[in-house]
N, CA, C and O atoms as a Tripos MOL2 file, in Angstrom:
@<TRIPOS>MOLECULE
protein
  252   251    63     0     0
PROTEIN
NO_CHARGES

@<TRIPOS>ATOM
      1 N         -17.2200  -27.8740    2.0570 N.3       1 UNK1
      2 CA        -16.0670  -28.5710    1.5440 C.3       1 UNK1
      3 C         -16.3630  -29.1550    0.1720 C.2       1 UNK1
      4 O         -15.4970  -29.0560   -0.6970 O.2       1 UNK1
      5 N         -17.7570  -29.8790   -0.1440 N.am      2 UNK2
      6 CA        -17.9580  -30.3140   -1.1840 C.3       2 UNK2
      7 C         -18.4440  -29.2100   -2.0460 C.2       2 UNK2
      8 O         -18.1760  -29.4900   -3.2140 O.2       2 UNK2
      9 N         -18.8320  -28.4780   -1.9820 N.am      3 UNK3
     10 CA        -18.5800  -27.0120   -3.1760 C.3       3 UNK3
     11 C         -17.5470  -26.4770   -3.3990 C.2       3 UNK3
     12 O         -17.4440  -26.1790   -4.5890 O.2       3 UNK3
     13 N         -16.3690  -26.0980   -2.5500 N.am      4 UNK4
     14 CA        -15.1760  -26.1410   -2.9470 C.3       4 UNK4
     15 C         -14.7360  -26.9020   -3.6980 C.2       4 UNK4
     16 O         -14.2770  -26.5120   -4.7720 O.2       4 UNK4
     17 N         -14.7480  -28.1420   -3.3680 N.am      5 UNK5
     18 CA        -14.2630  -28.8890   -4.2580 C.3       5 UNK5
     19 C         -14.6340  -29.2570   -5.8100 C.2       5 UNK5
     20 O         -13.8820  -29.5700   -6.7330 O.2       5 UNK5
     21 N         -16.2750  -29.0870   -5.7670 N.am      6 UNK6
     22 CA        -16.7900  -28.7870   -7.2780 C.3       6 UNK6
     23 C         -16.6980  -28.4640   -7.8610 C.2       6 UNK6
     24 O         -16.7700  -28.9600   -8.9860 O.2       6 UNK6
     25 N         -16.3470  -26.8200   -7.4390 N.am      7 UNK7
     26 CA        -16.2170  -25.4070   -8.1640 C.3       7 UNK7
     27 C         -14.7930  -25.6990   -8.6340 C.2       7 UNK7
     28 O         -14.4540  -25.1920   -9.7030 O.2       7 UNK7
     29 N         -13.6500  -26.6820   -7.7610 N.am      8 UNK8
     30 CA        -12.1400  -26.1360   -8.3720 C.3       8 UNK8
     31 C         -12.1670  -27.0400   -9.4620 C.2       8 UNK8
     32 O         -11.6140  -26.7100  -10.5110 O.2       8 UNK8
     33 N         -12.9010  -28.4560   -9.3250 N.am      9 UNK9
     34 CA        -12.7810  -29.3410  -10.8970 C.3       9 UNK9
     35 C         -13.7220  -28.7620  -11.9030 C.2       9 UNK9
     36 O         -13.2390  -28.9930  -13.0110 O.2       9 UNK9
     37 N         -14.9310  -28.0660  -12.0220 N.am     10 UNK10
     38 CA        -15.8520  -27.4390  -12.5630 C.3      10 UNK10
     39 C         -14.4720  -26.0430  -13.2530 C.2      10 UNK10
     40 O         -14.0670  -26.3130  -14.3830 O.2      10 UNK10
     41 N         -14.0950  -25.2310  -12.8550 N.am     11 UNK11
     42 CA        -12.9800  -24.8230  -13.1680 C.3      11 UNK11
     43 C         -11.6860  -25.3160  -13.7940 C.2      11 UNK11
     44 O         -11.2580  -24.6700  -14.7500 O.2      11 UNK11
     45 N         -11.1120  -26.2170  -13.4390 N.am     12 UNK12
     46 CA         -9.8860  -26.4580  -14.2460 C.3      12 UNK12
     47 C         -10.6180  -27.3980  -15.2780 C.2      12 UNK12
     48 O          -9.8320  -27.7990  -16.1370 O.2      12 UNK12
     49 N         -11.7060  -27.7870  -15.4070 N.am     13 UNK13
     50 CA        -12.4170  -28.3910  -16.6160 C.3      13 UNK13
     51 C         -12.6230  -27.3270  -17.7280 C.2      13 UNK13
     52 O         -11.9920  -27.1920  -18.7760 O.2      13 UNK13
     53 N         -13.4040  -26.7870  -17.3620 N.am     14 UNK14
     54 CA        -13.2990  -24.9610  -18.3560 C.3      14 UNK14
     55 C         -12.0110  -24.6300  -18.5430 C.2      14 UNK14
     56 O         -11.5940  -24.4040  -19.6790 O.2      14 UNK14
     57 N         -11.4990  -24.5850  -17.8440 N.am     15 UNK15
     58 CA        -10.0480  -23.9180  -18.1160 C.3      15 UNK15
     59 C          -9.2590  -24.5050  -19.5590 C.2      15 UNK15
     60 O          -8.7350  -23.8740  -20.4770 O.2      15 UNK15
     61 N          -9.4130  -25.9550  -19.3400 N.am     16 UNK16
     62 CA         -8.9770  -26.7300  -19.7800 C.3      16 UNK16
     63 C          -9.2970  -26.6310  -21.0930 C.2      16 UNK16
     64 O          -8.4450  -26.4340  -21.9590 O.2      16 UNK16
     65 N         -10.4750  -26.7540  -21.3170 N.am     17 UNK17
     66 CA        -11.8490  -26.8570  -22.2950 C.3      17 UNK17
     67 C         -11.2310  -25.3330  -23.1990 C.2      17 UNK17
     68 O         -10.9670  -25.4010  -24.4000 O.2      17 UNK17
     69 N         -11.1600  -24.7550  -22.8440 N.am     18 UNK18
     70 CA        -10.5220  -23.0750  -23.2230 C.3      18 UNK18
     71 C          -9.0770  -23.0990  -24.0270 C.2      18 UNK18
     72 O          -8.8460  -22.5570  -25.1080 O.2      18 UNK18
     73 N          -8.0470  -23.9710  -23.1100 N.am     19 UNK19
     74 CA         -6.8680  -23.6800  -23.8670 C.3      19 UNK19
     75 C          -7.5140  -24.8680  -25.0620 C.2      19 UNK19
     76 O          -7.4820  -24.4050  -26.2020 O.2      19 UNK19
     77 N          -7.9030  -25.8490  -25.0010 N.am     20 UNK20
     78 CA         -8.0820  -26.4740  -26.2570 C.3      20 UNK20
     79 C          -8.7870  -26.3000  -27.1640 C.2      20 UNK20
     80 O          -8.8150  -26.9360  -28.2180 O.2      20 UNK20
     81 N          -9.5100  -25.3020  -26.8000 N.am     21 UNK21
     82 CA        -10.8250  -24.4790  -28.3590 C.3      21 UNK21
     83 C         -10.0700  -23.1110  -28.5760 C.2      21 UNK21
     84 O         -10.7290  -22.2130  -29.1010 O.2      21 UNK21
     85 N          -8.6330  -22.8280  -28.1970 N.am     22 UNK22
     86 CA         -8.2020  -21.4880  -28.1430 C.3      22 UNK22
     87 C          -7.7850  -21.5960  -29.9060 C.2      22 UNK22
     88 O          -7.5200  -22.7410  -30.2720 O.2      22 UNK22
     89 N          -7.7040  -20.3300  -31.1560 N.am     23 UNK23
     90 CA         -7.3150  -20.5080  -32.0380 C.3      23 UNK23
     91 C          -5.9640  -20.2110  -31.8860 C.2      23 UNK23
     92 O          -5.4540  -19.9530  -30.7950 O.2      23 UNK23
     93 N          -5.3880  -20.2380  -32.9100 N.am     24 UNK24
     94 CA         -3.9760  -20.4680  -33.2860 C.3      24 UNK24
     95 C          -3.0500  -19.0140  -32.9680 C.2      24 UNK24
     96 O          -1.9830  -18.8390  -32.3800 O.2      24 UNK24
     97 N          -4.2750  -17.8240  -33.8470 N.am     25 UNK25
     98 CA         -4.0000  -16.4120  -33.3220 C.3      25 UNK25
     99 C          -3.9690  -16.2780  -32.0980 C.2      25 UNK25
    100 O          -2.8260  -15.9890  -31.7440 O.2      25 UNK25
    101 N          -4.6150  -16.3400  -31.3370 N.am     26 UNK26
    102 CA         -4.4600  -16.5440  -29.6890 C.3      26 UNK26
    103 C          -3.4540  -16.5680  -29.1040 C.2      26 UNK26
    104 O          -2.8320  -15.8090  -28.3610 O.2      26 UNK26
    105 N          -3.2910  -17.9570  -29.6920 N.am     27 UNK27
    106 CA         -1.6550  -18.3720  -29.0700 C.3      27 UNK27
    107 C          -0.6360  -18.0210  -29.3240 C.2      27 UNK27
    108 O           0.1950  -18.2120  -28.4360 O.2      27 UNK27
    109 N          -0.1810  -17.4000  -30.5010 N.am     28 UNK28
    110 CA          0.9630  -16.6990  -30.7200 C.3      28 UNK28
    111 C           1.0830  -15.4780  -30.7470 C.2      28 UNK28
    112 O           1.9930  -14.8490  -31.2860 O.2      28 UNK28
    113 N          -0.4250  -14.7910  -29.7870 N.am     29 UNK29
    114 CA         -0.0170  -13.7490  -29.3480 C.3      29 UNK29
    115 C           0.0540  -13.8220  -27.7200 C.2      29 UNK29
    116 O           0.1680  -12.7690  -27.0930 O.2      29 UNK29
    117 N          -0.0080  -14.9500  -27.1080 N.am     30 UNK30
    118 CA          0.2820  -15.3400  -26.2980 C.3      30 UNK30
    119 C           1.8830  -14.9770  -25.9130 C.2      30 UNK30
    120 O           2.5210  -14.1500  -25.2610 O.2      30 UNK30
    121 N           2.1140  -16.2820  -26.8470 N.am     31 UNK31
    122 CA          3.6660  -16.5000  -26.8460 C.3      31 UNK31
    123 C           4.2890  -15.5300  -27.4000 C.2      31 UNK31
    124 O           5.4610  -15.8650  -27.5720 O.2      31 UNK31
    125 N           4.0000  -14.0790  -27.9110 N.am     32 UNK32
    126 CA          4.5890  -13.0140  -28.0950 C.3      32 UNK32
    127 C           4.5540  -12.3640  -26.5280 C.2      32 UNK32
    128 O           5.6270  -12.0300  -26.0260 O.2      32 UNK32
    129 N           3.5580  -12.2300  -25.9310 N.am     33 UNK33
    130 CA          3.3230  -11.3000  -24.6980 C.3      33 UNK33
    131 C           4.4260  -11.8770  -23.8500 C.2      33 UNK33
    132 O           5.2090  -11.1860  -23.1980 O.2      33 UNK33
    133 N           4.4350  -13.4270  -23.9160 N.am     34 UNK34
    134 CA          5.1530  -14.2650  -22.9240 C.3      34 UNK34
    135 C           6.5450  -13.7380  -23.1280 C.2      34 UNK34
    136 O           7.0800  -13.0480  -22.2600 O.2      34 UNK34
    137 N           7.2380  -14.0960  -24.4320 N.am     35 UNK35
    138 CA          9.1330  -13.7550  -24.9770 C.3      35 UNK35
    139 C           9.1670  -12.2570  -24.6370 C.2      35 UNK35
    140 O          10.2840  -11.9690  -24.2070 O.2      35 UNK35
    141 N           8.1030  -10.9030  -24.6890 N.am     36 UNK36
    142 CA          8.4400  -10.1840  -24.5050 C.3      36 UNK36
    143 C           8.7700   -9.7190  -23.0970 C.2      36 UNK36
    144 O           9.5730   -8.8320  -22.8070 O.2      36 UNK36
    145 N           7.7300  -10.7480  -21.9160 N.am     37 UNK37
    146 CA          7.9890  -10.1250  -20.4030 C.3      37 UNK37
    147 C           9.1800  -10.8050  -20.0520 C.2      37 UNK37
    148 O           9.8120  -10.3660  -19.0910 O.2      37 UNK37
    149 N           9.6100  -11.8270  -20.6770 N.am     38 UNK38
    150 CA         11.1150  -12.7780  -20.5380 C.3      38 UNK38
    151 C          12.1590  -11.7940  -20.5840 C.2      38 UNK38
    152 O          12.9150  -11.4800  -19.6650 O.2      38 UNK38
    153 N          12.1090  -11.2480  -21.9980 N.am     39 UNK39
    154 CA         13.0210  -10.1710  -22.2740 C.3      39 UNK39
    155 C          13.3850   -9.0440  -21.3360 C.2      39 UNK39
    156 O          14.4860   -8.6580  -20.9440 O.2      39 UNK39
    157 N          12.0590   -8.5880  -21.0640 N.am     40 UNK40
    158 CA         12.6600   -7.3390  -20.0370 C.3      40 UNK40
    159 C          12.9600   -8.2310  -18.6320 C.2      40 UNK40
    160 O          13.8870   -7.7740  -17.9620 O.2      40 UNK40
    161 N          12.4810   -9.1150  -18.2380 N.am     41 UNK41
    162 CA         13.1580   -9.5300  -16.8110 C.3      41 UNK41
    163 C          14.2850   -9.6110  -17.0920 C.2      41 UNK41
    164 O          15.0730   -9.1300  -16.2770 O.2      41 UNK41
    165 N          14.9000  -10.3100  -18.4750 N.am     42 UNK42
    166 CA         16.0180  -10.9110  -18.2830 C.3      42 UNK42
    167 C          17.2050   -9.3740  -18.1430 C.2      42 UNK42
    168 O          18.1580   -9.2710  -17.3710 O.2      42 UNK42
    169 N          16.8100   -8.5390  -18.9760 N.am     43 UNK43
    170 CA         17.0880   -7.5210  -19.2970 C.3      43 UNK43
    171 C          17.6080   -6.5800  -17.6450 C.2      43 UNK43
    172 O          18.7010   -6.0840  -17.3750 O.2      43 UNK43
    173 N          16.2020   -6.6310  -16.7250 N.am     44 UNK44
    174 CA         16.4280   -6.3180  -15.6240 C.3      44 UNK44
    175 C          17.5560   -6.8540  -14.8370 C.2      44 UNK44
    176 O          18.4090   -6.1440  -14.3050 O.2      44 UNK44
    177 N          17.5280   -7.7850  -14.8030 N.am     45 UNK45
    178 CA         18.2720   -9.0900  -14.2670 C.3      45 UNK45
    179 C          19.7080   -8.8450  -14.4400 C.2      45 UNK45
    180 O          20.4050   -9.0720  -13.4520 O.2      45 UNK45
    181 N          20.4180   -8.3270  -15.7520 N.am     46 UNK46
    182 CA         21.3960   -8.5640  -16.3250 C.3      46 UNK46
    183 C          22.0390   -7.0130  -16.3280 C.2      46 UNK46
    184 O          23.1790   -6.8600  -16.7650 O.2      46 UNK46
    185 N          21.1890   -5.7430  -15.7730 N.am     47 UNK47
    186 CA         21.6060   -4.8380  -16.1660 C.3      47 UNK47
    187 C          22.6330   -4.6310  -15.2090 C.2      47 UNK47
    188 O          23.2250   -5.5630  -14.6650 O.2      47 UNK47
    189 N          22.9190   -3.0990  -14.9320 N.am     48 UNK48
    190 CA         24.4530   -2.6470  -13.9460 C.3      48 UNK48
    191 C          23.5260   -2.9090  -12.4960 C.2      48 UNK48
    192 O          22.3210   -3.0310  -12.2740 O.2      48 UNK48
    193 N          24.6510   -2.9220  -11.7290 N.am     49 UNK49
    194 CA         24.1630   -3.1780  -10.1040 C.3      49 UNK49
    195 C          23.1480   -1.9990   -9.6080 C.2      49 UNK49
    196 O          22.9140   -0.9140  -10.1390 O.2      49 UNK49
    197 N          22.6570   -2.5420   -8.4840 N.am     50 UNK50
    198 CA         21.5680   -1.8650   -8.1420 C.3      50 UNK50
    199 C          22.0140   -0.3530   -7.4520 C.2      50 UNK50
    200 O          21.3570    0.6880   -7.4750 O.2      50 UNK50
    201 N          23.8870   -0.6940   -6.5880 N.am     51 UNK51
    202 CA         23.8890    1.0880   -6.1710 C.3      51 UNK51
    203 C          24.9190    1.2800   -6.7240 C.2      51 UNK51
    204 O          25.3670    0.2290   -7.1840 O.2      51 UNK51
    205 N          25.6700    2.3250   -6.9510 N.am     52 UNK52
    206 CA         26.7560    2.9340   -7.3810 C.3      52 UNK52
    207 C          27.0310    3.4930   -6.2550 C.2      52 UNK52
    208 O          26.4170    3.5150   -5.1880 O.2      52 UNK52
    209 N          28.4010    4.1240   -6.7190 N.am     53 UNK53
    210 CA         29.2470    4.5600   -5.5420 C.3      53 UNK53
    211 C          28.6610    5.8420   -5.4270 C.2      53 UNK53
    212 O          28.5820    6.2640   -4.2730 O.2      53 UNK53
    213 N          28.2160    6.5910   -6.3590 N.am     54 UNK54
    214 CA         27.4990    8.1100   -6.8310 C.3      54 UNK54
    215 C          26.0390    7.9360   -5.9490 C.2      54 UNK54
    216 O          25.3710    8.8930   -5.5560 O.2      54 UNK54
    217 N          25.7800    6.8380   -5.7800 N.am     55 UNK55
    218 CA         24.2180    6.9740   -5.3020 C.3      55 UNK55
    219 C          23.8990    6.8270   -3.6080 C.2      55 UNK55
    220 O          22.8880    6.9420   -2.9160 O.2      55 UNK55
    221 N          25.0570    6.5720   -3.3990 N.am     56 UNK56
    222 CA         25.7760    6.3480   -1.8390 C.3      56 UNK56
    223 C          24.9330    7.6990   -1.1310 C.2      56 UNK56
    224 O          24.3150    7.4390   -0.0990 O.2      56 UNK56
    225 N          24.8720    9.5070   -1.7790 N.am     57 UNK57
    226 CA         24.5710   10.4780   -0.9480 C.3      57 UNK57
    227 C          25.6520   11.0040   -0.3630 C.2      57 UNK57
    228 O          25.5600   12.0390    0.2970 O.2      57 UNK57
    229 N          26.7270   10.4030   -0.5200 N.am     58 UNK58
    230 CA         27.8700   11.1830    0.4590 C.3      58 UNK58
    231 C          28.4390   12.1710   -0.6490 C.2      58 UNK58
    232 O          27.9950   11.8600   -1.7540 O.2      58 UNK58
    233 N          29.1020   13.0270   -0.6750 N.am     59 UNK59
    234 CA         29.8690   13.7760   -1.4310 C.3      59 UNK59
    235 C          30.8630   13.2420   -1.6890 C.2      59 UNK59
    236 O          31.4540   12.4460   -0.9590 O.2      59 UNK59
    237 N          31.3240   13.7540   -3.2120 N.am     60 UNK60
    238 CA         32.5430   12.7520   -3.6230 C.3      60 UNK60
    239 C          33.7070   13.4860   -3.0890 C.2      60 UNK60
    240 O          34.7940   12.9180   -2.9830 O.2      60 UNK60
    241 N          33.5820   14.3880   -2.8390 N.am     61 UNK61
    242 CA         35.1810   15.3770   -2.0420 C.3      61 UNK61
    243 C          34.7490   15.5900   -0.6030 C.2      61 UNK61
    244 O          34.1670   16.6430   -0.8660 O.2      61 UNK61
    245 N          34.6010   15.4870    0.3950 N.am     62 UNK62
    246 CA         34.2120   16.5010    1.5630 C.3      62 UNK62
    247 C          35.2870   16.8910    1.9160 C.2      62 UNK62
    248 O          36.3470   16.3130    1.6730 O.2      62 UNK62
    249 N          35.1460   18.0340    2.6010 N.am     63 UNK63
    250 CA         35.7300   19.0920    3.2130 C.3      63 UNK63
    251 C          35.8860   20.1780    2.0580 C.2      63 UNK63
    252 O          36.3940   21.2720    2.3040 O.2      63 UNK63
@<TRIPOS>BOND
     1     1     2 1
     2     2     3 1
     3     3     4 2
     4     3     5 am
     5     5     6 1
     6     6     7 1
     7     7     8 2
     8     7     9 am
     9     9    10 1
    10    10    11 1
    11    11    12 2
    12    11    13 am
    13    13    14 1
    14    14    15 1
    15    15    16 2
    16    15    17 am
    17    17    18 1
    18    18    19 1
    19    19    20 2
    20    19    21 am
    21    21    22 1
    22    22    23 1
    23    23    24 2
    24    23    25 am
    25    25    26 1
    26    26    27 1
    27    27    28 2
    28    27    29 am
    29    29    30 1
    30    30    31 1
    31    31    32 2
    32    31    33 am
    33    33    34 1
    34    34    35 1
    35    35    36 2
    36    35    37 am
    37    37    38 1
    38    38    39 1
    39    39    40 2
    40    39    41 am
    41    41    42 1
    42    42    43 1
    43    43    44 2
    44    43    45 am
    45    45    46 1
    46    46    47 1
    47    47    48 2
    48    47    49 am
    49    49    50 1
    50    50    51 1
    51    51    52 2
    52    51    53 am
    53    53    54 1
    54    54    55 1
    55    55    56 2
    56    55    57 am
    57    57    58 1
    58    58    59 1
    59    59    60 2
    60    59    61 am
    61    61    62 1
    62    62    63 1
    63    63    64 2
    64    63    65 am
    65    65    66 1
    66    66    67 1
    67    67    68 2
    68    67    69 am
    69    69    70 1
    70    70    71 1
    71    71    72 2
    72    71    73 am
    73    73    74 1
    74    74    75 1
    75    75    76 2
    76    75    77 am
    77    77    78 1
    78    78    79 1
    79    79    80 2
    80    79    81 am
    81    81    82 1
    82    82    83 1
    83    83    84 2
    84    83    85 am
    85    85    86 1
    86    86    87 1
    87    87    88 2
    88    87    89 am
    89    89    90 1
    90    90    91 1
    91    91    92 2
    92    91    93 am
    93    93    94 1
    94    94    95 1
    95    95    96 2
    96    95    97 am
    97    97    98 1
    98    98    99 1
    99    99   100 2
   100    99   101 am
   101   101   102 1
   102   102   103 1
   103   103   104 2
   104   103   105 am
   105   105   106 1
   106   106   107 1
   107   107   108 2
   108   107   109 am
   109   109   110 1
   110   110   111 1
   111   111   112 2
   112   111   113 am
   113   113   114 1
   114   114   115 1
   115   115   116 2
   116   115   117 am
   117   117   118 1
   118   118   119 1
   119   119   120 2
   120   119   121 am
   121   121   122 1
   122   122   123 1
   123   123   124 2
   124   123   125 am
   125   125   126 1
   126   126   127 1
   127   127   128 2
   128   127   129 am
   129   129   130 1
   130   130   131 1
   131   131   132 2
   132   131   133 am
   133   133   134 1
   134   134   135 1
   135   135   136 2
   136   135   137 am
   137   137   138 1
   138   138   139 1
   139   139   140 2
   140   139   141 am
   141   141   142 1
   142   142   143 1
   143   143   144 2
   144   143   145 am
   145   145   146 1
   146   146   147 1
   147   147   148 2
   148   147   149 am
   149   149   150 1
   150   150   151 1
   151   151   152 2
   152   151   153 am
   153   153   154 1
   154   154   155 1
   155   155   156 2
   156   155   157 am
   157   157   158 1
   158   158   159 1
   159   159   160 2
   160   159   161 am
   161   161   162 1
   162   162   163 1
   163   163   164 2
   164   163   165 am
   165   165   166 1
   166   166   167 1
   167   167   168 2
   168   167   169 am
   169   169   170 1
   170   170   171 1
   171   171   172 2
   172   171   173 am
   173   173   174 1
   174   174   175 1
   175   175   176 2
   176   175   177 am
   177   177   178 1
   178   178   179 1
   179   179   180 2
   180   179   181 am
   181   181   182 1
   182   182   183 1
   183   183   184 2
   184   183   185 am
   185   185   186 1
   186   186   187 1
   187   187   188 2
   188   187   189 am
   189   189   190 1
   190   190   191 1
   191   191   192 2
   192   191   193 am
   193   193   194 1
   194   194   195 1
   195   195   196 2
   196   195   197 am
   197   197   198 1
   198   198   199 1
   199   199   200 2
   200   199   201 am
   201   201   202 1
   202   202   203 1
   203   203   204 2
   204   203   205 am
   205   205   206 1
   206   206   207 1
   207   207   208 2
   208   207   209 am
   209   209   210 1
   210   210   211 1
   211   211   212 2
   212   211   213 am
   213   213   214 1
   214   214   215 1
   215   215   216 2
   216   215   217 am
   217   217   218 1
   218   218   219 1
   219   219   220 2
   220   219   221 am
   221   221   222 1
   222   222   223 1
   223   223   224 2
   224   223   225 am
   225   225   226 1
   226   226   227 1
   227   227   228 2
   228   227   229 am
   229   229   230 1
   230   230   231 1
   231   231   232 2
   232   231   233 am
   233   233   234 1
   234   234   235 1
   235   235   236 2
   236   235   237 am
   237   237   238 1
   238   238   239 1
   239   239   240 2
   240   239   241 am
   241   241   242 1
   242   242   243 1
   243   243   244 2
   244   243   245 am
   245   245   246 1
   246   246   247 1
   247   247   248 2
   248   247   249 am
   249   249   250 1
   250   250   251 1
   251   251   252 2
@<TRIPOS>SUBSTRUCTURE
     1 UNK1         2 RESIDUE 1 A UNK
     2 UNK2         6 RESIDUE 1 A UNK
     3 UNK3        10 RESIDUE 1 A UNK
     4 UNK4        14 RESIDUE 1 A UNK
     5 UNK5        18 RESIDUE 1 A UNK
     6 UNK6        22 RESIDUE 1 A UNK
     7 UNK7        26 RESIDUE 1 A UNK
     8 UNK8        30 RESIDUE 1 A UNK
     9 UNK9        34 RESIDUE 1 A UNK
    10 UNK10       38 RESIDUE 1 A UNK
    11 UNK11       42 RESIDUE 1 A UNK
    12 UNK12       46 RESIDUE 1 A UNK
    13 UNK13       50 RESIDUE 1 A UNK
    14 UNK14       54 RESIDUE 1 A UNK
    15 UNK15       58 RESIDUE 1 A UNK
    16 UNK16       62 RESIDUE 1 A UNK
    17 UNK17       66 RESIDUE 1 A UNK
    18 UNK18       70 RESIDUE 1 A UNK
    19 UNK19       74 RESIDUE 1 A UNK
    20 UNK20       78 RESIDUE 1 A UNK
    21 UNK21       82 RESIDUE 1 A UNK
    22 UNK22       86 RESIDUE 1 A UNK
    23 UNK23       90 RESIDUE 1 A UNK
    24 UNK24       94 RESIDUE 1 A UNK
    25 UNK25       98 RESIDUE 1 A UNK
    26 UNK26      102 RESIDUE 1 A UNK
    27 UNK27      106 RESIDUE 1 A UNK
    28 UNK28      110 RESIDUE 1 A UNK
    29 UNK29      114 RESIDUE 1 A UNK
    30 UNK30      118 RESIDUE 1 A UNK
    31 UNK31      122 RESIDUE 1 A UNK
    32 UNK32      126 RESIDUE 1 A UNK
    33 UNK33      130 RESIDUE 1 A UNK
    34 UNK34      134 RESIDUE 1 A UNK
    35 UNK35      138 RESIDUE 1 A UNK
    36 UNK36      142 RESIDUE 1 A UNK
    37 UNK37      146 RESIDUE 1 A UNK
    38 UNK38      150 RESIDUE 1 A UNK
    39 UNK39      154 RESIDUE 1 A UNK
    40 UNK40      158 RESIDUE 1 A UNK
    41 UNK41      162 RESIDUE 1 A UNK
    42 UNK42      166 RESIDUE 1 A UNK
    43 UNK43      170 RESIDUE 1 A UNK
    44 UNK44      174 RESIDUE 1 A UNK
    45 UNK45      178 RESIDUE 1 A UNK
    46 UNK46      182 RESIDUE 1 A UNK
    47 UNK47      186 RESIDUE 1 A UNK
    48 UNK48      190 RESIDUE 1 A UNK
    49 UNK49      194 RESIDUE 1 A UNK
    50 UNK50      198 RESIDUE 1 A UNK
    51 UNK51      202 RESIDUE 1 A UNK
    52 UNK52      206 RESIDUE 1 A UNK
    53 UNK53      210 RESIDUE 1 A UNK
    54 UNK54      214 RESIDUE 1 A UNK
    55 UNK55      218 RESIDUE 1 A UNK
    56 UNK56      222 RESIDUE 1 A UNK
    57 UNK57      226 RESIDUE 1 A UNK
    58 UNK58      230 RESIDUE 1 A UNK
    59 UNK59      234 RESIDUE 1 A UNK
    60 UNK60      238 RESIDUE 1 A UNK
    61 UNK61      242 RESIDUE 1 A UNK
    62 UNK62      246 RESIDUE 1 A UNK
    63 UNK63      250 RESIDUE 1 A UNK
């Protein structure tokens, strides 16, 4: 239990330690990677519905 617990503050200390020695380039290619996966979710999100009437499998005339 007490190594668990070491290892997770020993960790978010580094972690920490990391975003604040990160340079500037870093980060705004960060925040490029970030606006771009925004974009396509939103993109996903917003497009036409998931079935159409065409995707149903039935024939559009039978008989």
């Amino acid at each position: 239990m007490s190594v668990s617990l070491l290892y997770e503050a020993t960790w978010k200390l580094l972690s920490a330690a990391s975003v604040l020695l990160r340079g500037e380039a870093a980060k705004d290619a960060e925040l490029l990677v970030l606006r771009h996966e925004n974009t396509v979710l939103r993109r996903q999100l917003s497009g036409p519905g998931r079935y159409r009437r065409t995707d149903s499998g039935s024939p559009r005339y039978p008989g």
